[in-house]
ROMAR-674653 format. One record per residue: x, y, z of N, C-alpha, C, O in turn; residue in three letters. Coordinates in steps of 0.05 Angstrom, whole numbers, plus 5000, padded with zeros to 4 digits. Atoms other than C-alpha are relative to their C-alpha. Layout:
N
XYZXYZXYZXYZala ...
# end
This chain:
114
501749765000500050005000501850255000503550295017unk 497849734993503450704983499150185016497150155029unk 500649814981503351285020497050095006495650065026unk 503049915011496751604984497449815015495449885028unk 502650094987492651065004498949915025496749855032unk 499950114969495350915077498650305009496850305026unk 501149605000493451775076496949884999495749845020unk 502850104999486651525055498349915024496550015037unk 500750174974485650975106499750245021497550355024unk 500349834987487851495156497350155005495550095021unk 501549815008483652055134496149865009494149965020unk 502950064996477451605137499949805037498149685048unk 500250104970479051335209499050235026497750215047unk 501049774985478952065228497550045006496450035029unk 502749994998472552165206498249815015496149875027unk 502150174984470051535236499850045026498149925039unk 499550034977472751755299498750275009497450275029unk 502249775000469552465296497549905009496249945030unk 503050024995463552155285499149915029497650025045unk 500750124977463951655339500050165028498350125045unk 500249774974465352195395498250224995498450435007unk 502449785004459552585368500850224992499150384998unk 497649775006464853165341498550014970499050244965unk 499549945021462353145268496750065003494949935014unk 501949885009457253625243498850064978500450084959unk 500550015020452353705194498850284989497050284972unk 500349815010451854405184502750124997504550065012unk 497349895000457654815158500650325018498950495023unk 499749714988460555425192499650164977499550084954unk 499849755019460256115158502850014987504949954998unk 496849925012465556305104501350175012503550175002unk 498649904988468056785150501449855017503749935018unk 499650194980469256245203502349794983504249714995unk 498950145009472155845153503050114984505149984982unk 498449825002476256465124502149985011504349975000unk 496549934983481656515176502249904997502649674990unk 497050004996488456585180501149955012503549985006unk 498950024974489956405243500749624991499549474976unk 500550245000493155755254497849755010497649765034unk 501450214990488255125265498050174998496250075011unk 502049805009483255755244498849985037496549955043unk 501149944975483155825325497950235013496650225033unk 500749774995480556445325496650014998494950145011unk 502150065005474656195296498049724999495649644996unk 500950445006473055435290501449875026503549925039unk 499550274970473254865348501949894986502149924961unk 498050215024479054395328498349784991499349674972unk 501750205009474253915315498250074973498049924954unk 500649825026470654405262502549994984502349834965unk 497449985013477854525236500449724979499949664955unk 500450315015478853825218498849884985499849734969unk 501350065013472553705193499450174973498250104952unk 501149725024471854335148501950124991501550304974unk 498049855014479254535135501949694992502549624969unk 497550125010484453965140498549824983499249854959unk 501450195006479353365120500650114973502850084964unk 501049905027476853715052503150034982503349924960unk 497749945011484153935033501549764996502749734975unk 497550225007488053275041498349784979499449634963unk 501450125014481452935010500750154969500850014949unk 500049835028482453434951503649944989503849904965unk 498050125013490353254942499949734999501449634982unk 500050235009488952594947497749954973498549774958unk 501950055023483452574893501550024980502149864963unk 498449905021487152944854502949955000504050134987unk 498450135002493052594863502850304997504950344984unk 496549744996497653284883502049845030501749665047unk 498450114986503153224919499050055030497450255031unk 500950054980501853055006502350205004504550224993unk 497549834978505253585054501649755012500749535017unk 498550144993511553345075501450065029503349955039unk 500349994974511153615138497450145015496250345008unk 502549934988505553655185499849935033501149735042unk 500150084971503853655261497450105007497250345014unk 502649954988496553665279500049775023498449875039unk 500150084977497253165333500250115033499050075054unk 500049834962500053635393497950204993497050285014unk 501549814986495254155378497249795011495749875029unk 502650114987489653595391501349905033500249935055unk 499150054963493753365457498650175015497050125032unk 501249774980492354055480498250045001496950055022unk 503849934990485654205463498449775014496449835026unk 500950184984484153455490501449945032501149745045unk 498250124980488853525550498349955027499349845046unk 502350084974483153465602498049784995496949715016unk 500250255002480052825569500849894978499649884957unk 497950025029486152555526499049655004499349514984unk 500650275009483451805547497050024974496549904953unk 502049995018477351985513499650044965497949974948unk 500449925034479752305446502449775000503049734976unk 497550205012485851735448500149934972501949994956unk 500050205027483451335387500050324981500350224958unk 500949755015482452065350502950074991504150074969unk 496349885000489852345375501449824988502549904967unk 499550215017492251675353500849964970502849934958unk 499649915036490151765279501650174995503650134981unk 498549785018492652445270502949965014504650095002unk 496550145000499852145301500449874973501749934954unk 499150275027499651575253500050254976502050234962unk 500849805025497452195198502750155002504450104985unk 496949814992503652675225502249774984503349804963unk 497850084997508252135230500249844951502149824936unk 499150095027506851845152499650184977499150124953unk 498749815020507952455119501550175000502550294981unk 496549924990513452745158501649925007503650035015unk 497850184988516252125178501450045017503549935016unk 499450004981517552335237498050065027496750255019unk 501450054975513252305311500650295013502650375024unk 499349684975511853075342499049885019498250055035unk 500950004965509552745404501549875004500649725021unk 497750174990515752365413501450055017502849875027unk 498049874981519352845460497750065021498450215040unk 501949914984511652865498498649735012496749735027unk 501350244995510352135506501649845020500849625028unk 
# end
């Protein structure tokens, strides 16, 4: 299996794991909300919104379209933190986006936190 499609797998574990913690929504935010600049669009969006409405759509859209995958990425510690008061609960969630970090930057940002 190459990269692209282990990205896939990923990608759709997320979502399953959204869902399962009740995190995924079926209304969209406003394009202003969705607008931002800020990283993890904090300013405006839950990380859980973020994911579902910024990173999701984008890595689904280079994988469709078969562009090239960022070759570095760390969305895992910002979920540590926003889960750091129930990190048994988002585990299987934080989990994915490790496994997601670590196979397209080949390397582990929670490795100096674990």
């Amino acid at each position: 299996m190459d990269q692209r499609q282990r990205a896939a797998r990923l990608l759709e574990r997320i979502e399953a794991e959204l869902h399962g913690l009740g995190l995924w929504q079926n209304h969209f935010p406003s394009s202003q909300a969705l607008a931002s600049d800020q990283p993890f669009a904090i300013d405006t969006l839950d990380f859980h919104q973020w994911l579902q409405f910024i990173l999701l759509p984008r890595m689904w859209e280079m994988i469709d379209g078969e562009h090239p995958l960022p070759q570095n990425i760390a969305v895992s510690p910002m979920a540590v933190q926003v889960y750091s008061d129930k990190l048994e609960h988002h585990e299987e969630l934080i989990l994915a986006l490790r496994q997601f970090d670590i196979l397209l930057s080949g390397s582990d940002p929670l490795a100096d936190d674990v």
